[in-house]
C-alpha positions, 0 to 999 in steps of 0.5 A: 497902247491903252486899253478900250474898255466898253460897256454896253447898256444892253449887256449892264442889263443882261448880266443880273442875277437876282430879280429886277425891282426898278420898273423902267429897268425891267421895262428896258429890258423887257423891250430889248429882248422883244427887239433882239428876238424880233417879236413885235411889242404887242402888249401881251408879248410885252407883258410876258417879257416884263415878269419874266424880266422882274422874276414873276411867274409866266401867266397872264392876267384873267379878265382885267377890268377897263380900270385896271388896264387904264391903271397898268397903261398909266404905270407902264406910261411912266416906265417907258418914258423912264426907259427912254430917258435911261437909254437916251443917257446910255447913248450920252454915255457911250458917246462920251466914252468914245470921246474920251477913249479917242483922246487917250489913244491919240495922246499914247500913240506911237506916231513916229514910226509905221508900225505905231501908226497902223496899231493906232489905225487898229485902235480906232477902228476898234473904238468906232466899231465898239461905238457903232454897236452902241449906238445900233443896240441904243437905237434897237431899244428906242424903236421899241419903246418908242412902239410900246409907247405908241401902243400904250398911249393908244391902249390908254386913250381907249380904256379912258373912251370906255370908262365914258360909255354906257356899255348896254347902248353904247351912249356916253354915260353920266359920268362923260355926260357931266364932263361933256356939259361942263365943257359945253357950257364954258364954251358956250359962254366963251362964244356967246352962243346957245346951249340947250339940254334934254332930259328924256324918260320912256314912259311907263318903262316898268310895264314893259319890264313887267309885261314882256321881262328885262331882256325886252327893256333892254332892247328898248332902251337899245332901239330908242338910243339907235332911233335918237341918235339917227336923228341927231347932228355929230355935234350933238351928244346922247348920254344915259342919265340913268335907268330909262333917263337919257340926255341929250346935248344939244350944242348951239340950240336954243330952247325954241331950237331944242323943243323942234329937236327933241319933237321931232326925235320924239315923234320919231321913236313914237313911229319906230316899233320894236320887233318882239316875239308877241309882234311889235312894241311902241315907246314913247317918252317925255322929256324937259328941254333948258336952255343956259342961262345967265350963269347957272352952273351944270347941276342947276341946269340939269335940274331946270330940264329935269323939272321940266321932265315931270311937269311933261310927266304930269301933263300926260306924258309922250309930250316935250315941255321947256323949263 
């Protein structure tokens, strides 16, 4: 009778003694033994298992930058869908295996007599349950990639999100801002429809950093982007351009449409006060509102709205003017 040899890819894993150097090995493994252990795939169970798996010391990493944890999603990314190809060929394998080690016991069984019949029985059933196994600790490994890969992803998507927020007011900043006006604009043009941008900039911002200290400019800019952004419509964006300078998006608007707009939110912040210790603190801003035209670029727009910014700056401020 031959002799069914099985080899498991969870024990070809488990059986090396020297550090692990491939990256979706140690990921494999590190996923395998969250899952035989019932230990959910969270990422800093994950992380643990991995250097223990690639023979690291067992320490977490101090306050990781969003850059950095976009980067190790991004690595990590990569890992699992190595993973799963490796664990998807290990089935492959083991399922071939099975084929073929069905084909050499039917071709050396005794089928003439009972007693060769039930050892063949004996065989098979061995053979089926070694197969069973497999697939079980193949399945095993795939719902847990298959659960850090949904986690990662998620991980991912949010530091990707962060690395696009201005972190004091919680606007998008320049750098999604940009992005977001590039879209905006392609569209735009592929819709035959308005697009209009405001430039905004609180007026006499240093006198209220030197009168009452940064903490209270900080709770301004703070308390107009709150303000702005209650009167906008989820279609449009409000971005921190830079300092005290803020866009707005304004999707679909013309420039008739985006100096109402942008009026109206004016006069709206001029009406907000901020609470501060000495009583209450009134910002005004100016601002400069372009619409696309013809084919003018990103930068070319931005710097019609931002001329427009300083001749409302120059016509006495607390005004909004169209470039």
């Amino acid at each position: 009778m031959a002799k069914v040899s099985q080899m498991k890819p969870t024990q070809e894993l488990s059986t090396h003694s020297t550090p692990l150097s491939n990256p979706a090995v140690i990921a494999r493994l590190a996923l395998t033994k969250l899952a035989q252990a019932a230990i959910p795939p969270t990422p800093d169970n994950y992380a643990r298992e991995y250097r223990r798996a690639s023979g690291q010391p067992d320490e977490a990493v101090d306050d990781p930058s969003e850059e950095t944890l976009a980067s190790e999603s991004a690595e990590t990314l990569l890992d699992l869908v190595e993973t799963l190809a490796l664990t998807t060929a290990g089935l492959t394998n083991g399922i071939e295996r099975f084929g073929g080690d069905l084909k050499t016991l039917v071709g050396a069984a005794d089928n003439t007599s009972p007693e060769g019949i039930r050892a063949l029985v004996k065989d098979l059933t061995a053979l089926g349950l070694a197969l069973e196994k497999d697939v079980g600790e193949s399945r095993l490994e795939l719902d847990a990639t298959r659960n850090r890969l949904d986690q990662v992803t998620a991980e991912l998507e949010r530091s990707q999100a962060q690395a696009r927020i201005d972190p004091l007011t919680g606007s998008v900043n320049r750098r999604g801002m940009e992005e977001i006006i590039r879209r905006e604009i392609s569209r735009a043009r592929r819709t035959q429809t308005p697009f209009s941008v405001a430039i905004l900039d609180i007026d006499h911002f240093k006198h209220v950093n030197d009168e009452h200290g940064h903490d209270v400019g900080d709770q301004a800019l703070i308390h107009m982007v709150a303000v702005i952004r209650a009167g906008l419509r989820d279609t449009d964006v409000m971005c921190r351009y830079g300092g005290e300078e803020f866009a707005v998006v304004l999707p679909g608007a013309n420039v008739q449409g985006a100096l109402y707009v942008v009026d109206r939110l004016r006069v709206m912040v001029e009406k907000s006060r901020l609470p501060i210790s000495s009583g209450a603190l009134q910002i005004c801003f100016s601002a400069g509102v372009a619409e696309l035209a013809g084919d003018e670029d990103r930068d070319a727009l931005l710097k019609r709205a931002d001329t427009a910014l300083y001749s409302a700056k120059r016509a006495g401020r607390n005004r909004v003017q169209a470039g």
